[in-house]
N, C-alpha and C positions, 0 to 999 in steps of 0.2 A: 741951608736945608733945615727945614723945620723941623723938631725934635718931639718924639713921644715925652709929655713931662717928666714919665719916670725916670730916664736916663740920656744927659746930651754928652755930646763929647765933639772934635774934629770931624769934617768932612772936606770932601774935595771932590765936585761938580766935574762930569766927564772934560777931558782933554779936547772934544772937537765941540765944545762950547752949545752942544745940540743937546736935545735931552738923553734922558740915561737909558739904556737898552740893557743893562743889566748893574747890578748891583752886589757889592762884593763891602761883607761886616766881616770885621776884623776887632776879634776880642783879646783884649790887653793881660799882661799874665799878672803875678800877685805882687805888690805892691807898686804896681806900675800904673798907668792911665792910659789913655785913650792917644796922647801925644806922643808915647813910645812904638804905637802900632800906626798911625798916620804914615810915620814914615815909610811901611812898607808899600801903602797906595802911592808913591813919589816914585818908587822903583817900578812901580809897575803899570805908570799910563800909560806909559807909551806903548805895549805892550795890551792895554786895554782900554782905548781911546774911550770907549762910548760906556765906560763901566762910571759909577757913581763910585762911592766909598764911605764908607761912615768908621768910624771906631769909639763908641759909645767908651765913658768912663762906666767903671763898676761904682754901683750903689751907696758904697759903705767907704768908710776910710779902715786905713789899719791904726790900733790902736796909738794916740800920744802923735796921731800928722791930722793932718784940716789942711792942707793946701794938695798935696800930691799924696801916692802910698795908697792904692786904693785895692778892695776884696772885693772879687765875685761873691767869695761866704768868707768866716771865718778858718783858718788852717793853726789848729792848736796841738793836736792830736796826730795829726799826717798818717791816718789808715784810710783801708779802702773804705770803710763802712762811713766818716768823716766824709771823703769825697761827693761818695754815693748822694749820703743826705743834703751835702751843701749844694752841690752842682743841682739836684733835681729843686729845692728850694728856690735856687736863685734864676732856675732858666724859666718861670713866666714873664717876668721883667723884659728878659730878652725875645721871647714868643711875639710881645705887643711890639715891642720898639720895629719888629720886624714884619709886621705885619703892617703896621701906619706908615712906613716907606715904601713896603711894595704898593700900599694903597697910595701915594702921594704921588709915585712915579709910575702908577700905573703897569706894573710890572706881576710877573706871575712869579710861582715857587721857583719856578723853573728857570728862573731867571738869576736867582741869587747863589752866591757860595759864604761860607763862613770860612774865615781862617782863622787858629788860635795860637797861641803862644803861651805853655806852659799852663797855668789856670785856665787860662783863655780856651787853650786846648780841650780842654774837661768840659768845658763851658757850650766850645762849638760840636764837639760831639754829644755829648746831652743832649743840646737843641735841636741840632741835626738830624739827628737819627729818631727822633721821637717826632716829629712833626707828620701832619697828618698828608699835607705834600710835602715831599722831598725836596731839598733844594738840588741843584744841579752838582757842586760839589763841594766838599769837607777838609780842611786841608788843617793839620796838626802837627803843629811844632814844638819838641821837650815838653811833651805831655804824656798822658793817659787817658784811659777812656774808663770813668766812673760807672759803679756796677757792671763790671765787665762779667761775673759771675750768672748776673739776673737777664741779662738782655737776649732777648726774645727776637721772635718776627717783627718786623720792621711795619707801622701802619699804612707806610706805601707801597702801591706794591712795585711802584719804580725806585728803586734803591738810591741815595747819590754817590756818586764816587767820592771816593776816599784818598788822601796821600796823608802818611806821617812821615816827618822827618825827625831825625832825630842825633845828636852828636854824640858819638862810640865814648868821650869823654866827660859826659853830662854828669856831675856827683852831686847834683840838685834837683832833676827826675831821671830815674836811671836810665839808660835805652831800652833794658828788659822790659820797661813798661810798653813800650810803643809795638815792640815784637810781641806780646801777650795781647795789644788790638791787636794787631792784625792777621792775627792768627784765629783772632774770634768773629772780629767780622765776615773773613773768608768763609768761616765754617757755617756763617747766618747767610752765604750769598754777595754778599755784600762786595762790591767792585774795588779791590782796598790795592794799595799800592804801597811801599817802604821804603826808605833808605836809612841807613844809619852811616854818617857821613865821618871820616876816620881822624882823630886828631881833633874833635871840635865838643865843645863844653855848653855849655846849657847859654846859647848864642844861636843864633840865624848865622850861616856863612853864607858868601859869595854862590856859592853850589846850592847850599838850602833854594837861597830868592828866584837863581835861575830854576829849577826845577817846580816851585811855585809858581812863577811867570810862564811858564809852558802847560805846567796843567790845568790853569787857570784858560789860557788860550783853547785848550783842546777843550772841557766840559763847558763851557760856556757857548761854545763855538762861534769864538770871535777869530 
């Protein structure tokens, strides 16, 4: 797949070898890459035959790596207002990269979902929620949702759905964060869905992917 210059990474061309009917960006968490989130599209063709898949690398290295170890922004500081400014910073990058694949594949907003992973998370909701069409759905893993204080009416006025997952034992983002979305998206409207999954640490489990792969199934409506 053809890549916006600003940012390539993995991809993986639908399972039924036809073109893509929808489209599913999967943003990699902090110092990780595009090759750590790949893997969840492997879990979940079968499951979305006609989906495409991209997982862009972030922009920047973290400081003293040049091979792997990659930032969405910089995280020196780890406050909200740090988030805030980094996430909104770095989500025009992601705006185009998402926008030259719907145009490559001929696809609408409506067609795509974001999933994140920890940074990725901050990252896919950022993007998400501030686009001027909605994608179809949001889905956030051991994350947060940056400027949760400020965020307003949504510029769509179709909402997309939401799922955060999050492990009761994460001491890397807490779970409190993920209950503080969605507790703010509900109160904006917003179609938000939870789980904090019991016994599990700032990881995707077995339970996270299924639940991903089902909600993925239903807002897509594959």
């Amino acid at each position: 797949m053809q890549t916006d210059p600003g940012l390539d990474g993995p991809s993986l061309a639908p399972l039924t070898g036809g073109p893509a009917r929808k489209l599913v960006l999967l943003l990699h968490g902090y110092g990780a890459d595009g090759d750590d989130l790949i893997a969840l599209a492997r879990e979940w063709q079968a499951d979305l035959p006609e989906a495409a898949f991209v997982a862009p690398n972030a922009p920047s290295y973290l400081p003293g790596f040049t091979v792997s170890g990659r930032q969405w922004f910089p995280l020196d500081q780890r406050n909200p207002a740090e988030y805030r400014i980094g996430a909104e910073a770095a989500a025009p990058d992601i705006d185009r990269f998402i926008g030259v694949h719907l145009t490559q594949l001929g696809l609408n907003y409506c067609d795509l979902a974001l999933v994140g992973f920890s940074q990725g998370t901050m990252m896919a909701l950022q993007v998400g929620l501030h686009l001027k069409q909605a994608p179809a759905a949001i889905i956030g893993y051991s994350g947060l949702l940056p400027g949760l204080d400020r965020l307003g009416p949504l510029h769509s006025a179709t909402p997309p759905n939401v799922l955060l997952v999050h492990g009761s034992d994460d001491d890397v983002v807490e779970s409190y964060h993920s209950q503080a979305a969605f507790e703010r998206l509900s109160e904006l409207g917003i179609p938000t869905q939870i789980k904090i999954c019991p016994d599990v640490g700032h990881w995707i489990d077995a339970e996270g992917l299924a639940l991903g792969a089902s909600f993925l199934r239903k807002t897509l409506a594959v």
